[in-house]
N, C-alpha and C positions, 0 to 999 in steps of 0.2 A: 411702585416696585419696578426696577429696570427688567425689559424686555430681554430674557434670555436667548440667544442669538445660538442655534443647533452648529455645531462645528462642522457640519458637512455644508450647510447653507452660502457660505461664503464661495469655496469652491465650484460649488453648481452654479451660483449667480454669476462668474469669471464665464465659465465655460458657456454657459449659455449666451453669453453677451459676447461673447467671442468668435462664435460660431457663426450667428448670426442666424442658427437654426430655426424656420418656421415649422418643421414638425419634427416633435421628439416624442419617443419614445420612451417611457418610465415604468420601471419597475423595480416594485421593494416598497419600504416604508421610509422615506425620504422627505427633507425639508424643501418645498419647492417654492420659488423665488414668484413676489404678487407681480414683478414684470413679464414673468418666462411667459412665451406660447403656450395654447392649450396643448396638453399633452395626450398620446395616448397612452390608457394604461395595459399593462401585460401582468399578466403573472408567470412565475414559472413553469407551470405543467403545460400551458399553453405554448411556450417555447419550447419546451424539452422536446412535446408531442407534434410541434409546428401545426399544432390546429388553430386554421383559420386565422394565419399570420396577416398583421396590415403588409400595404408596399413598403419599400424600405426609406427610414427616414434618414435627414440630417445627422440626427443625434441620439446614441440612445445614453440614460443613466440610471442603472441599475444599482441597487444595492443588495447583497445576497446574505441569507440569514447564517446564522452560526451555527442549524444541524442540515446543513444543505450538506451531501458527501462530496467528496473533491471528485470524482470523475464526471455526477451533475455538473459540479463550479464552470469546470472545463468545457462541456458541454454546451450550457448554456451562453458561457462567454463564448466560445467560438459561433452560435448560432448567432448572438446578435451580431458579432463581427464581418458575418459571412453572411449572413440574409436580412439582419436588419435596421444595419444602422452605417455609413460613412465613419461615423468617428464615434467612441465609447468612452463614457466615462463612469469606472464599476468600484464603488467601494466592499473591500474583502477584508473578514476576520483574519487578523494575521496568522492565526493557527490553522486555516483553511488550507489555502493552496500555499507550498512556498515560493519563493522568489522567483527558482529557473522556471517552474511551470507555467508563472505568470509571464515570465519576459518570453519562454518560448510561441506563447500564444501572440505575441508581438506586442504585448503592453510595455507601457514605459512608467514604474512610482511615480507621482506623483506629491502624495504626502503619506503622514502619519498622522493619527488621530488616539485618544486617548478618549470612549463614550461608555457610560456605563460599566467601567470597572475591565471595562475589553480594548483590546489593543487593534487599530484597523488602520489599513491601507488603502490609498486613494491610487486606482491607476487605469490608464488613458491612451487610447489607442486612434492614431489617425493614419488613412487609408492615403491621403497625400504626403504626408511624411514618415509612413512608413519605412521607406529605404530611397535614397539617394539611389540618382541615376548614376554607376562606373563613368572613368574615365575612357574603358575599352570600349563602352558600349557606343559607338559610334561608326559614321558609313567610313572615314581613314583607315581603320585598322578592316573593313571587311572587304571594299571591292578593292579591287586593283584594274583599273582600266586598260594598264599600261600591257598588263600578261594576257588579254582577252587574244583568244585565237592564236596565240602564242606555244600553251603548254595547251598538255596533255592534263587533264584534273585525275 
């Protein structure tokens, strides 16, 4: 009988070989890859309540269930975002959270998946490509050597 291969498994085995992450972070019920790092695991209640959080790792990959409430979804994604993890990668019931609230939180789709009769989304969030540095944001446009002791500010 051929080995049934989990449609999220492919994904997390990219990312994590990608990453290069030695400590990740998991939470959910997820296919985890026999190369990846030991992981640690979290549950929800323990994020939501930040009781007894590890330090912040490389990577975190969560999967959230389908009667999680969306202001939890929110929640939780933004904690791991923001205290425990560089870069995320969070599969969502697509009737969960929609699009903007997902991309306001600064994720980026990643995929679609079709598991169990339910419709889900894979989407990914990194704290180094979060936003490009501007072209203004540079010392050209802010000092002016030339006006020092010149003007009046």
């Amino acid at each position: 009988m051929p080995e049934i291969i989990h449609p999220f498994a492919p994904l997390i085995a990219e990312t994590v070989a990608t990453t290069g992450a030695a400590r990740i972070i998991c939470m959910g019920a997820l296919p985890w890859p026999d190369t990846a790092p030991a992981s640690i695991r979290l549950d929800q209640t323990a994020v939501l309540q930040s009781a007894a959080l590890p330090a912040r790792a490389e990577l975190a990959v969560a999967r959230l269930e389908a009667g999680t409430m969306a202001r939890e979804a929110r929640q939780l994604i933004a904690a791991l975002r923001d205290l425990l993890a560089q870069r995320l990668l969070v599969f969502v019931p697509e009737n969960l959270l929609d699009d903007t609230a997902l991309i306001g939180l600064g994720l980026t789709r990643q995929a679609r998946y079709e598991l169990e009769g339910m419709a889900w989304q894979a989407w990914s969030y990194d704290i180094r490509t979060y936003k490009s540095v501007p072209d203004w944001l540079n010392p050209r446009f802010w000092a002016n050597p030339e006006n020092w002791e010149k003007y009046r500010w």
